[in-house]
mmCIF file as Biopython writes it, N, C-alpha, C and O atoms, coordinates in Angstrom:
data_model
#
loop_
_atom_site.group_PDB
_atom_site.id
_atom_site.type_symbol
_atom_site.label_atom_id
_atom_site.label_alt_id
_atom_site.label_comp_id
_atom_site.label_asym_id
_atom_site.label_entity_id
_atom_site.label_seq_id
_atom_site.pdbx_PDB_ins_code
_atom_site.Cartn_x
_atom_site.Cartn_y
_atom_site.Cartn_z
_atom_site.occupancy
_atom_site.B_iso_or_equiv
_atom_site.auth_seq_id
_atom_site.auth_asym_id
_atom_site.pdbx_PDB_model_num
ATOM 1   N N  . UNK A ? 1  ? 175.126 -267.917 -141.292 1.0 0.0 1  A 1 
ATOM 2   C CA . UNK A ? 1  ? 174.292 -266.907 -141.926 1.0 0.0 1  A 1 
ATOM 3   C C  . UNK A ? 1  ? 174.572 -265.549 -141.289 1.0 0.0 1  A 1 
ATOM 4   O O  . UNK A ? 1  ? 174.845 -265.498 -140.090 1.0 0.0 1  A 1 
ATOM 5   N N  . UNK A ? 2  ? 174.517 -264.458 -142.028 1.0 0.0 2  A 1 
ATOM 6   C CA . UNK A ? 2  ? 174.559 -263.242 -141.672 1.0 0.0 2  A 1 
ATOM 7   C C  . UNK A ? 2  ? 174.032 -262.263 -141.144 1.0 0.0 2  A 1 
ATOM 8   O O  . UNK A ? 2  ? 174.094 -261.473 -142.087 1.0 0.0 2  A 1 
ATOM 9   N N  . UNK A ? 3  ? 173.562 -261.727 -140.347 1.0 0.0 3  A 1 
ATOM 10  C CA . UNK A ? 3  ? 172.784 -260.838 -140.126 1.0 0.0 3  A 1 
ATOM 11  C C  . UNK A ? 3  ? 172.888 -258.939 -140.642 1.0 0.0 3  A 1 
ATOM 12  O O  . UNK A ? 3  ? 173.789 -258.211 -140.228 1.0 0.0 3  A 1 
ATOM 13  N N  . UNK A ? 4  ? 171.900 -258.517 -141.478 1.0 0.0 4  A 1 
ATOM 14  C CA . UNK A ? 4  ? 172.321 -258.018 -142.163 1.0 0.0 4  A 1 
ATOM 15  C C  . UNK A ? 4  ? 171.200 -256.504 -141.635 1.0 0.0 4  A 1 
ATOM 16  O O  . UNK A ? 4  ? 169.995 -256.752 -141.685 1.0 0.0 4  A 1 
ATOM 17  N N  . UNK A ? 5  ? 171.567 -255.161 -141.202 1.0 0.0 5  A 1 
ATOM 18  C CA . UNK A ? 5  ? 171.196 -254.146 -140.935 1.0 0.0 5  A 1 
ATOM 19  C C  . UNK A ? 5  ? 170.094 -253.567 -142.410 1.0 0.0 5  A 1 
ATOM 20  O O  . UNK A ? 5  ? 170.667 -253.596 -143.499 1.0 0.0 5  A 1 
ATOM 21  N N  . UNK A ? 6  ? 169.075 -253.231 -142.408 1.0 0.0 6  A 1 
ATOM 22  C CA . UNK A ? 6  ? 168.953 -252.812 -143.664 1.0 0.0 6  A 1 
ATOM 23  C C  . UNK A ? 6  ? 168.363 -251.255 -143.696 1.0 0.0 6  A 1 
ATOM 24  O O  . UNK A ? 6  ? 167.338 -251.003 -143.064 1.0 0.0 6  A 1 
ATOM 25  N N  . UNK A ? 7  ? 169.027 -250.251 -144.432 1.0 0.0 7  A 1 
ATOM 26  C CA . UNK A ? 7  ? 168.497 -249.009 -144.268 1.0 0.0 7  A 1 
ATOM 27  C C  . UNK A ? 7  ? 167.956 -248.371 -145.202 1.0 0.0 7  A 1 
ATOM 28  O O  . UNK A ? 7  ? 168.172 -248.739 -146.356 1.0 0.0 7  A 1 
ATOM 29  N N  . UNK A ? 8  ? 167.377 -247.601 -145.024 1.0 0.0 8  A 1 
ATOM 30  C CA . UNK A ? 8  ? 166.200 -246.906 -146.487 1.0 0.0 8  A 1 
ATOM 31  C C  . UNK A ? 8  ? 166.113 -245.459 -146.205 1.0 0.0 8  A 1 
ATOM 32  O O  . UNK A ? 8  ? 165.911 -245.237 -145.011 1.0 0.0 8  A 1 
ATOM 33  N N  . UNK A ? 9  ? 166.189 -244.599 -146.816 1.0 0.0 9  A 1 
ATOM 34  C CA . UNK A ? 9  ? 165.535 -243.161 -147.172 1.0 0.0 9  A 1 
ATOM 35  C C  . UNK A ? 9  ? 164.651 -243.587 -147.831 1.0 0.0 9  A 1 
ATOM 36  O O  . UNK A ? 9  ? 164.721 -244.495 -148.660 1.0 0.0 9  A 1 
ATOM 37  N N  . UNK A ? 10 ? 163.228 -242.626 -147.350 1.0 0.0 10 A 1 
ATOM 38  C CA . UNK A ? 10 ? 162.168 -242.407 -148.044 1.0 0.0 10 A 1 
ATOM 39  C C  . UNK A ? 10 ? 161.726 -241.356 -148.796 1.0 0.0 10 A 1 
ATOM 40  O O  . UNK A ? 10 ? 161.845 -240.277 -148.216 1.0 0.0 10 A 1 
ATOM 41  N N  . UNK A ? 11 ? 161.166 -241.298 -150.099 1.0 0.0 11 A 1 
ATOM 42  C CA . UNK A ? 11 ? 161.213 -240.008 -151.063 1.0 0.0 11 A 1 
ATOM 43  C C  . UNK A ? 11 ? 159.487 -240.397 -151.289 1.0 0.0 11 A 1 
ATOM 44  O O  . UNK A ? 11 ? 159.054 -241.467 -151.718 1.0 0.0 11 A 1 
ATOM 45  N N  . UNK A ? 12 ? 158.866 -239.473 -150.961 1.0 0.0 12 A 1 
ATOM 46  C CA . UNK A ? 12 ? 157.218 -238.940 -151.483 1.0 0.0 12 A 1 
ATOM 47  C C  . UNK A ? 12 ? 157.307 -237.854 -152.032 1.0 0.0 12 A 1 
ATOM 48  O O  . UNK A ? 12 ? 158.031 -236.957 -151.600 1.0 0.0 12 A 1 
ATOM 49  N N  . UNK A ? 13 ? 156.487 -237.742 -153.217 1.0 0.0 13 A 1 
ATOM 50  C CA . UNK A ? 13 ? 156.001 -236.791 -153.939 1.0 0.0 13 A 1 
ATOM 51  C C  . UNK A ? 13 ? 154.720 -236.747 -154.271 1.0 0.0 13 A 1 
ATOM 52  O O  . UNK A ? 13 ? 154.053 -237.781 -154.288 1.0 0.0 13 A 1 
ATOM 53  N N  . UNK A ? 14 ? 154.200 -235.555 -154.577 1.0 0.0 14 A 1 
ATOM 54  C CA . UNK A ? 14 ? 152.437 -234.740 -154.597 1.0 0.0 14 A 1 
ATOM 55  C C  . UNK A ? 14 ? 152.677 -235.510 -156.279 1.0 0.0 14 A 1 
ATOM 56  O O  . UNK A ? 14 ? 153.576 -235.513 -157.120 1.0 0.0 14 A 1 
ATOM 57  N N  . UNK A ? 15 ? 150.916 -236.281 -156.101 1.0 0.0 15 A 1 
ATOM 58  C CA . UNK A ? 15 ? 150.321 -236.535 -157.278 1.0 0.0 15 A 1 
ATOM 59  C C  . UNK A ? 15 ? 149.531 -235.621 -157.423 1.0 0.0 15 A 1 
ATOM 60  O O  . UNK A ? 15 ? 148.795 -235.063 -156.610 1.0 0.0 15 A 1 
ATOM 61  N N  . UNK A ? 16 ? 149.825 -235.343 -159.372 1.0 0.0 16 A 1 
ATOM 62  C CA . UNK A ? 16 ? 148.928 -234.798 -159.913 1.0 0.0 16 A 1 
ATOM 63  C C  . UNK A ? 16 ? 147.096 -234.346 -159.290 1.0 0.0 16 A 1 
ATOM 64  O O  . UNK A ? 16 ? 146.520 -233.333 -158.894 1.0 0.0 16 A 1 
ATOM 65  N N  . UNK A ? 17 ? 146.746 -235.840 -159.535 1.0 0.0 17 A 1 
ATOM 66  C CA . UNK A ? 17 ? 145.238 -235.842 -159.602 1.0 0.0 17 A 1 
ATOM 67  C C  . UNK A ? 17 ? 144.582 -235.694 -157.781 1.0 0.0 17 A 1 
ATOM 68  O O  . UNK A ? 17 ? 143.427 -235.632 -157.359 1.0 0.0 17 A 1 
ATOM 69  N N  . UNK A ? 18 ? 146.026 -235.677 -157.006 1.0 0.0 18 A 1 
ATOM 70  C CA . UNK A ? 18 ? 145.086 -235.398 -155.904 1.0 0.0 18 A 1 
ATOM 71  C C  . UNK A ? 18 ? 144.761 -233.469 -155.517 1.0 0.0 18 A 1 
ATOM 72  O O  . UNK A ? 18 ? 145.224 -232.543 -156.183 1.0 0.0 18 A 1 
ATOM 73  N N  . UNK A ? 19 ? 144.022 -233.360 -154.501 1.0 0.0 19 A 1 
ATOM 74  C CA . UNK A ? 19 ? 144.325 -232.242 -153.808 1.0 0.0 19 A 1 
ATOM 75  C C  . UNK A ? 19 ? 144.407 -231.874 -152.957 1.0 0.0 19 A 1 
ATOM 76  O O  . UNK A ? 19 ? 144.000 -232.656 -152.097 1.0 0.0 19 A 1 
ATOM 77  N N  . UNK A ? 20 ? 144.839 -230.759 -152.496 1.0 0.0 20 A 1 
ATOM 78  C CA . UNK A ? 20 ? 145.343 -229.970 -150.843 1.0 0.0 20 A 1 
ATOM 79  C C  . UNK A ? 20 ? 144.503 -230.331 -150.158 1.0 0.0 20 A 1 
ATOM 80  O O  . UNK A ? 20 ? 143.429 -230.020 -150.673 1.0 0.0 20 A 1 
ATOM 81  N N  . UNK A ? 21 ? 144.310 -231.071 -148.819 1.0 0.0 21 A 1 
ATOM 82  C CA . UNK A ? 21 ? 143.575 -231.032 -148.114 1.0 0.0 21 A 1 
ATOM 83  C C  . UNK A ? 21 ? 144.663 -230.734 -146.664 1.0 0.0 21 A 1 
ATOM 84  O O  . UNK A ? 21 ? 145.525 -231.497 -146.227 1.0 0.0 21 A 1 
ATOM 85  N N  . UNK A ? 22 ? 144.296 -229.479 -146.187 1.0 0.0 22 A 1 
ATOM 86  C CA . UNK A ? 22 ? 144.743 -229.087 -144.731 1.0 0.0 22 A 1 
ATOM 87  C C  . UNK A ? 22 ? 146.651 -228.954 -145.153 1.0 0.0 22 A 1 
ATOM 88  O O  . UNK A ? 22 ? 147.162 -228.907 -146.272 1.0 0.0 22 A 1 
ATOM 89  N N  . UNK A ? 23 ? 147.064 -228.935 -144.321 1.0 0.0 23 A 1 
ATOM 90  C CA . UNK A ? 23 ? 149.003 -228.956 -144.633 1.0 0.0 23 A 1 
ATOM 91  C C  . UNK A ? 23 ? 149.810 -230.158 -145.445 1.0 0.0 23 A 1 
ATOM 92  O O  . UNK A ? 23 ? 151.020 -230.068 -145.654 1.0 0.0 23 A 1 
ATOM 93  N N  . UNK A ? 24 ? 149.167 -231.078 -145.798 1.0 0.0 24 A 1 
ATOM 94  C CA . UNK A ? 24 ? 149.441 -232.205 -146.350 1.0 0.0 24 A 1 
ATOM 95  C C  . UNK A ? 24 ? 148.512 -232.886 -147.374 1.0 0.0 24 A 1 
ATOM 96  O O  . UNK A ? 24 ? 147.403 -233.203 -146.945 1.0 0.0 24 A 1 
ATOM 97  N N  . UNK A ? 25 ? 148.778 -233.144 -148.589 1.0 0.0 25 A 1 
ATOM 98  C CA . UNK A ? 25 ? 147.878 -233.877 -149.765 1.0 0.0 25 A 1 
ATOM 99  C C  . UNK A ? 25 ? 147.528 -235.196 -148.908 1.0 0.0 25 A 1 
ATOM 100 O O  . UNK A ? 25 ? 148.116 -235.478 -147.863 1.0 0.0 25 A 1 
ATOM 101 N N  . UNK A ? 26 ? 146.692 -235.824 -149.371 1.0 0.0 26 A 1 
ATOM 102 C CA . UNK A ? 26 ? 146.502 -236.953 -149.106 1.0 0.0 26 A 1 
ATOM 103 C C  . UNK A ? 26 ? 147.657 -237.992 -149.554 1.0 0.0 26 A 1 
ATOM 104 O O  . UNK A ? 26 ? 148.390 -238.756 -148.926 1.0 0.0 26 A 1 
ATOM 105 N N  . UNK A ? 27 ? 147.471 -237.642 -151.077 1.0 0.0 27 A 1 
ATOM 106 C CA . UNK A ? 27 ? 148.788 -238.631 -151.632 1.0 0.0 27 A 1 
ATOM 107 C C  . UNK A ? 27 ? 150.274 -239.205 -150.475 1.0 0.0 27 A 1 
ATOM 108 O O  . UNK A ? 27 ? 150.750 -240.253 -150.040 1.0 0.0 27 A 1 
ATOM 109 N N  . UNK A ? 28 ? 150.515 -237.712 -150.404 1.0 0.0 28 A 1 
ATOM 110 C CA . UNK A ? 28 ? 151.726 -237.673 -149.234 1.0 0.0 28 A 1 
ATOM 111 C C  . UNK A ? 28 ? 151.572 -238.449 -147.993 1.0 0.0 28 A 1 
ATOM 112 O O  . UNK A ? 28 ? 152.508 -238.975 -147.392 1.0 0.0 28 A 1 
ATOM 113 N N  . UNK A ? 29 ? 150.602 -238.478 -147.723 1.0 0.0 29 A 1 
ATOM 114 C CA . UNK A ? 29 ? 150.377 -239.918 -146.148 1.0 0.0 29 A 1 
ATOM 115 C C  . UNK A ? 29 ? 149.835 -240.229 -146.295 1.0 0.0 29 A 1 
ATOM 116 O O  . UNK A ? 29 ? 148.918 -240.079 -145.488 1.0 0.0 29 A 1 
ATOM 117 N N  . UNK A ? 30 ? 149.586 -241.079 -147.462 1.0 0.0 30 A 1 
ATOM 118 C CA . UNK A ? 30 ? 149.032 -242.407 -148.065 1.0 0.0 30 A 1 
ATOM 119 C C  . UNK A ? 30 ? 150.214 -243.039 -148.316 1.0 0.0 30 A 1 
ATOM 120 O O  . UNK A ? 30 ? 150.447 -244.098 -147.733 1.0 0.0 30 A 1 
ATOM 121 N N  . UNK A ? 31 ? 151.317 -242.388 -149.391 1.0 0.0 31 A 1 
ATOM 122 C CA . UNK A ? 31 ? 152.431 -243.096 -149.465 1.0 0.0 31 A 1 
ATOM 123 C C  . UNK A ? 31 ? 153.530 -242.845 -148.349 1.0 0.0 31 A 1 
ATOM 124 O O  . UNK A ? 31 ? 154.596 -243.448 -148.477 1.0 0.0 31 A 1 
ATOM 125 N N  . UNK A ? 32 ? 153.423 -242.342 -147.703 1.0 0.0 32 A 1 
ATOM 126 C CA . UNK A ? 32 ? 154.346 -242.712 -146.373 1.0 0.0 32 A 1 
ATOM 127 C C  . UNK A ? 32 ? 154.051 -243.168 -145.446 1.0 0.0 32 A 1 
ATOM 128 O O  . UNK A ? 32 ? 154.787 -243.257 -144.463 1.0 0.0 32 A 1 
ATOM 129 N N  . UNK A ? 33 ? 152.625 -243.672 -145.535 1.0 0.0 33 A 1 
ATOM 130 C CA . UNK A ? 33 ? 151.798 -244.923 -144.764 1.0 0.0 33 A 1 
ATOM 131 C C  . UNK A ? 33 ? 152.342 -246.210 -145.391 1.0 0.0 33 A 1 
ATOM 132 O O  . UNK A ? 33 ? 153.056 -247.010 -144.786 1.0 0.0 33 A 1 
ATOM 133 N N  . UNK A ? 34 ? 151.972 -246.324 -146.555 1.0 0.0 34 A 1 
ATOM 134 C CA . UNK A ? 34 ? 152.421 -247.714 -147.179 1.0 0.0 34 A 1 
ATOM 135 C C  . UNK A ? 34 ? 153.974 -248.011 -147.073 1.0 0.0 34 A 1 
ATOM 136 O O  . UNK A ? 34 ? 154.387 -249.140 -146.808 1.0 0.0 34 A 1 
ATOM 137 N N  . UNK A ? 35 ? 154.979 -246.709 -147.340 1.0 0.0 35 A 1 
ATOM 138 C CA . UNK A ? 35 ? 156.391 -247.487 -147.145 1.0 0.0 35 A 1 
ATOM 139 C C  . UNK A ? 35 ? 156.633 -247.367 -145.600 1.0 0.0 35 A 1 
ATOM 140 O O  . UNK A ? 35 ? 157.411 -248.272 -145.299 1.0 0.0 35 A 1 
ATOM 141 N N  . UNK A ? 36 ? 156.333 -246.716 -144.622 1.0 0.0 36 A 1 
ATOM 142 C CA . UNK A ? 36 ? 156.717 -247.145 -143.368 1.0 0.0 36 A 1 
ATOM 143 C C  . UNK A ? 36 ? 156.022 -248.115 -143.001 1.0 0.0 36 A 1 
ATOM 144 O O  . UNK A ? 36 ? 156.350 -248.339 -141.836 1.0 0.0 36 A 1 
ATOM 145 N N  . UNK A ? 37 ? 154.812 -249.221 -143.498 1.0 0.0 37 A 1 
ATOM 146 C CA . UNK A ? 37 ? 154.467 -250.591 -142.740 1.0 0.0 37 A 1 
ATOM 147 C C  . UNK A ? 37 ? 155.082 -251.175 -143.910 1.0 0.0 37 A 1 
ATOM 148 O O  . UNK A ? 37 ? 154.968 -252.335 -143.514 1.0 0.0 37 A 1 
ATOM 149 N N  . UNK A ? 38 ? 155.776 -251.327 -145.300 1.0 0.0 38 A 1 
ATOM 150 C CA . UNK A ? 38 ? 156.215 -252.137 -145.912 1.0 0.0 38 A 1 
ATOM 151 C C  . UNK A ? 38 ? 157.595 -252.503 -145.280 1.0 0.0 38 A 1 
ATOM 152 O O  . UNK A ? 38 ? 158.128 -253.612 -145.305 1.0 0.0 38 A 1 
ATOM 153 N N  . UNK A ? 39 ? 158.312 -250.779 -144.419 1.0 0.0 39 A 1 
ATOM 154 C CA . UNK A ? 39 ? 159.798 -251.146 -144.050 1.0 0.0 39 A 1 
ATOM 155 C C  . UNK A ? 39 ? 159.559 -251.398 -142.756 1.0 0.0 39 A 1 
ATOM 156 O O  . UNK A ? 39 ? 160.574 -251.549 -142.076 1.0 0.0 39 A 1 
ATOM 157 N N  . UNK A ? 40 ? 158.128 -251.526 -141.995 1.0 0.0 40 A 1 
ATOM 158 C CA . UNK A ? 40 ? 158.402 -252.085 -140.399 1.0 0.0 40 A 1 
ATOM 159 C C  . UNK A ? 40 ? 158.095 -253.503 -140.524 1.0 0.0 40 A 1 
ATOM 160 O O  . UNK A ? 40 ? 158.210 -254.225 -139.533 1.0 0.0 40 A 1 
ATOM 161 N N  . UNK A ? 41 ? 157.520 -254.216 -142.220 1.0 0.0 41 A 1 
ATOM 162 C CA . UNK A ? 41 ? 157.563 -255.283 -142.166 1.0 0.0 41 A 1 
ATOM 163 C C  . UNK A ? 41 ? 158.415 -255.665 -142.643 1.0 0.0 41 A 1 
ATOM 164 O O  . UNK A ? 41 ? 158.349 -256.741 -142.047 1.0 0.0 41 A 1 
ATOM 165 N N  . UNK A ? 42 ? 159.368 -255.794 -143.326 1.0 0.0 42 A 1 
ATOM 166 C CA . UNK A ? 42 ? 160.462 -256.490 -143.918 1.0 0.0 42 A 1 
ATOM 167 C C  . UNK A ? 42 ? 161.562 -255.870 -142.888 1.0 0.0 42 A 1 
ATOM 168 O O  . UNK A ? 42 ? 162.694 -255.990 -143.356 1.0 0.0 42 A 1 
ATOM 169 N N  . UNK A ? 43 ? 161.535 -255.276 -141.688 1.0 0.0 43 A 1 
ATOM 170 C CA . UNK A ? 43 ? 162.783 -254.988 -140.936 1.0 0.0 43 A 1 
ATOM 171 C C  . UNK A ? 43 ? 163.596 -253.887 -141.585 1.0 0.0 43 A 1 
ATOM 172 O O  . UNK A ? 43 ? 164.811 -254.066 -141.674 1.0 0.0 43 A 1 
ATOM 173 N N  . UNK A ? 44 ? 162.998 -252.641 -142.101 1.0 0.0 44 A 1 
ATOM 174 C CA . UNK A ? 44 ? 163.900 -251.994 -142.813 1.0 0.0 44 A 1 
ATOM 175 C C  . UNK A ? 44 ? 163.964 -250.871 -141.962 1.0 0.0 44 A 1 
ATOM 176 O O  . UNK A ? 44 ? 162.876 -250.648 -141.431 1.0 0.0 44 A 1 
ATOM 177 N N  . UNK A ? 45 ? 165.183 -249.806 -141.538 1.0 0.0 45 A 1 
ATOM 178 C CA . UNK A ? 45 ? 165.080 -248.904 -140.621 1.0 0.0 45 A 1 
ATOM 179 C C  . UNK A ? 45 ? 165.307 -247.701 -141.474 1.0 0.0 45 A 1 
ATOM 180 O O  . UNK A ? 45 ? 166.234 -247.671 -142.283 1.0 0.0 45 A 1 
ATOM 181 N N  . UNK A ? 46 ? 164.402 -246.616 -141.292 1.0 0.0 46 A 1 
ATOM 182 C CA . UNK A ? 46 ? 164.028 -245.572 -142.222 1.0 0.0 46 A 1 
ATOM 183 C C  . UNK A ? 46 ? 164.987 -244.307 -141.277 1.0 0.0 46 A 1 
ATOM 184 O O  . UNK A ? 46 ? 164.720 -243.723 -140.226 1.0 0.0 46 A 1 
ATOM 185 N N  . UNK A ? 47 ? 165.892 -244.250 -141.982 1.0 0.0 47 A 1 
ATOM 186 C CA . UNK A ? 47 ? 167.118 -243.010 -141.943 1.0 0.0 47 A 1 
ATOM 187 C C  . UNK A ? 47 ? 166.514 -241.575 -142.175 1.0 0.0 47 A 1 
ATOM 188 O O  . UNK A ? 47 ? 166.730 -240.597 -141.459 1.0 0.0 47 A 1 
ATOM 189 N N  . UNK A ? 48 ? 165.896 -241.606 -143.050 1.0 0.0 48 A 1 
ATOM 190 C CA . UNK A ? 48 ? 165.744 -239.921 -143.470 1.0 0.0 48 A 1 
ATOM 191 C C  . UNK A ? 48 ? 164.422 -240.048 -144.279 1.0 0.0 48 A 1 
ATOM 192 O O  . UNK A ? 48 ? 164.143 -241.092 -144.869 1.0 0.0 48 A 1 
ATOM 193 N N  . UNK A ? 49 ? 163.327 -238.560 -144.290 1.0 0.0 49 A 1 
ATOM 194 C CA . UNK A ? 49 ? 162.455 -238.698 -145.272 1.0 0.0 49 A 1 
ATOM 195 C C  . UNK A ? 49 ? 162.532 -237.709 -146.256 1.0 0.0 49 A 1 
ATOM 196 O O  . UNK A ? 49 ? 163.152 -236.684 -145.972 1.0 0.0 49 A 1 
ATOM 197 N N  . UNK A ? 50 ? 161.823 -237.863 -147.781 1.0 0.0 50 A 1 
ATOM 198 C CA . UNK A ? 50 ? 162.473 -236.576 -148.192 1.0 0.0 50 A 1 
ATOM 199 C C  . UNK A ? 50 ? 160.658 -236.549 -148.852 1.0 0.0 50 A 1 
ATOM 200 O O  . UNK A ? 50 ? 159.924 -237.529 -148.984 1.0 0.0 50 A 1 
ATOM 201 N N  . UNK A ? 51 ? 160.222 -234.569 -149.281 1.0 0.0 51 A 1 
ATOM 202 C CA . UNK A ? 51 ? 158.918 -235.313 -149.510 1.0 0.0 51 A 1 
ATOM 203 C C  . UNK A ? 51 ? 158.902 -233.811 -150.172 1.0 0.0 51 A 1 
ATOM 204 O O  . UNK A ? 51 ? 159.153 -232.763 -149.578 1.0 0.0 51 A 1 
ATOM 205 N N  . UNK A ? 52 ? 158.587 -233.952 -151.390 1.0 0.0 52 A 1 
ATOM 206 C CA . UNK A ? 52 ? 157.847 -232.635 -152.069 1.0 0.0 52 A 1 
ATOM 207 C C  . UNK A ? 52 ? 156.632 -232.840 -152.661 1.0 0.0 52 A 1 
ATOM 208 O O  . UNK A ? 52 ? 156.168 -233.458 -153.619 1.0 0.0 52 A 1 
ATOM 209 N N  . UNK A ? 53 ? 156.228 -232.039 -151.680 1.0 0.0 53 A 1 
ATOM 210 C CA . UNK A ? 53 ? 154.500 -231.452 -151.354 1.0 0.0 53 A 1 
ATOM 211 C C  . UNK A ? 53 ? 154.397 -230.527 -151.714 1.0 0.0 53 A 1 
ATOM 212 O O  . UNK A ? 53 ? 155.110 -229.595 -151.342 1.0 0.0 53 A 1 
ATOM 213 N N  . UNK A ? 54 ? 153.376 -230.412 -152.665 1.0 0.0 54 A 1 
ATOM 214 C CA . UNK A ? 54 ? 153.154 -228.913 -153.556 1.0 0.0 54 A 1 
ATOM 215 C C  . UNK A ? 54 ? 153.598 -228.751 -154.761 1.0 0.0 54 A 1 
ATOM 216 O O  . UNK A ? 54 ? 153.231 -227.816 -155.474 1.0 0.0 54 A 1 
ATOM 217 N N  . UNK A ? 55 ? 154.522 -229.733 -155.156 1.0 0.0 55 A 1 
ATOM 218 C CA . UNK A ? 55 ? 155.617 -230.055 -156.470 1.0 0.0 55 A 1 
ATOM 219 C C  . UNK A ? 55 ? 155.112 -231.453 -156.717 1.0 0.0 55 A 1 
ATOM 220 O O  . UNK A ? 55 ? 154.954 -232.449 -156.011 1.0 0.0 55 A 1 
ATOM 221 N N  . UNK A ? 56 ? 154.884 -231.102 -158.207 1.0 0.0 56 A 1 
ATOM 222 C CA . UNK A ? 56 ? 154.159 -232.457 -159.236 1.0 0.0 56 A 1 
ATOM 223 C C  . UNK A ? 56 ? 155.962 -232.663 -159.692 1.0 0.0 56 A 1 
ATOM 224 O O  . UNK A ? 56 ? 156.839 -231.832 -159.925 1.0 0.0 56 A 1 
ATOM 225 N N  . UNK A ? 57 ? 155.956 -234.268 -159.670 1.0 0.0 57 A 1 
ATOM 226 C CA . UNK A ? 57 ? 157.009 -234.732 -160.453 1.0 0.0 57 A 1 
ATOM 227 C C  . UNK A ? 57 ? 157.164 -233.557 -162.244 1.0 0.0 57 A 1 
ATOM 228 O O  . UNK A ? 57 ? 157.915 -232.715 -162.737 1.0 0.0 57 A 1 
ATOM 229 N N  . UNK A ? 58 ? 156.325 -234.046 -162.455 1.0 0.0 58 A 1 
ATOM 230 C CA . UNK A ? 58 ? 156.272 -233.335 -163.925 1.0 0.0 58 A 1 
ATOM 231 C C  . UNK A ? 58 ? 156.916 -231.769 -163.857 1.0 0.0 58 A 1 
ATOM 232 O O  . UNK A ? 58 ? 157.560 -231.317 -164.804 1.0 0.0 58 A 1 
ATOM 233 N N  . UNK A ? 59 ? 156.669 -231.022 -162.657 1.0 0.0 59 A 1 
ATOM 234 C CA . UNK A ? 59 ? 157.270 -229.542 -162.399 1.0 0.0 59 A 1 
ATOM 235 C C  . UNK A ? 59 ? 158.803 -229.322 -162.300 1.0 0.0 59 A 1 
ATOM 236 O O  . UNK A ? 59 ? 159.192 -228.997 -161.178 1.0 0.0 59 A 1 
ATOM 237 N N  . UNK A ? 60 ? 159.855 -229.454 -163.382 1.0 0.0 60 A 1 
ATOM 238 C CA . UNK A ? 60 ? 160.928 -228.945 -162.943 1.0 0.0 60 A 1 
ATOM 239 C C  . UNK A ? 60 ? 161.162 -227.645 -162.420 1.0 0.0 60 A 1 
ATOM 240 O O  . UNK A ? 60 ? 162.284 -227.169 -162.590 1.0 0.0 60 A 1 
ATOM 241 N N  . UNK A ? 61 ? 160.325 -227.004 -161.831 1.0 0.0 61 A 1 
ATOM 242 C CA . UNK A ? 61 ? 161.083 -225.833 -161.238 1.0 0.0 61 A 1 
ATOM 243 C C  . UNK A ? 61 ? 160.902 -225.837 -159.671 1.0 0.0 61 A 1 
ATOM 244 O O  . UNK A ? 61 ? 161.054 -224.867 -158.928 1.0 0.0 61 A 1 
ATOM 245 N N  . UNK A ? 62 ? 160.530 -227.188 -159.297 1.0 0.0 62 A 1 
ATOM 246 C CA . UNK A ? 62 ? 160.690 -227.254 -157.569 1.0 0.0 62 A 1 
ATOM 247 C C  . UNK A ? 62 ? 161.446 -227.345 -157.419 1.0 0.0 62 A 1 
ATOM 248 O O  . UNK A ? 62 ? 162.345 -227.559 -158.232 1.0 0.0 62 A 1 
ATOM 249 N N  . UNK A ? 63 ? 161.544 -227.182 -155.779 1.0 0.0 63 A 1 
ATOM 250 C CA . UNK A ? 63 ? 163.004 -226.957 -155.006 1.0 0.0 63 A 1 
ATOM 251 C C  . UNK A ? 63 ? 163.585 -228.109 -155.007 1.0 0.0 63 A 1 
ATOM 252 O O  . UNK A ? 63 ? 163.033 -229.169 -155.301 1.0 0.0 63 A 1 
ATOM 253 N N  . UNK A ? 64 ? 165.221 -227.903 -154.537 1.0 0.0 64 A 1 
ATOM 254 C CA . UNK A ? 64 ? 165.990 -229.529 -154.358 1.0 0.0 64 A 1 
ATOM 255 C C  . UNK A ? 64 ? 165.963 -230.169 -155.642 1.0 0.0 64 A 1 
ATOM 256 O O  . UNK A ? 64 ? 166.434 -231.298 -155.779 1.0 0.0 64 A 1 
#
């Protein structure tokens, strides 16, 4: 059997229905709460994060 390295980038983005609270939405470390204990449980090692805060999916005119 193999032993197999497993790596992940993480991508968060600002929901709609939440709001600004302090430098960070809630949304935003809520979901980078849930995928960093989903990838410290399945052994996954998190490379890079990427996270637009302040930019609704729906907004094409955010950055990146």
């Amino acid at each position: 059997m193999w032993d197999h390295i497993k790596l992940a980038d993480i991508y968060c983005r600002l929901s709609d229905e939440e709001k600004k609270h302090g430098n960070e939405s809630e949304s935003i470390t809520n979901q980078r709460a849930i995928i960093r204990d989903y990838c410290e449980k399945h052994d996954i090692i998190i490379v890079k994060e990427f996270v637009d805060d302040g930019y609704s999916g729906g907004n094409f005119e955010r950055p990146g």
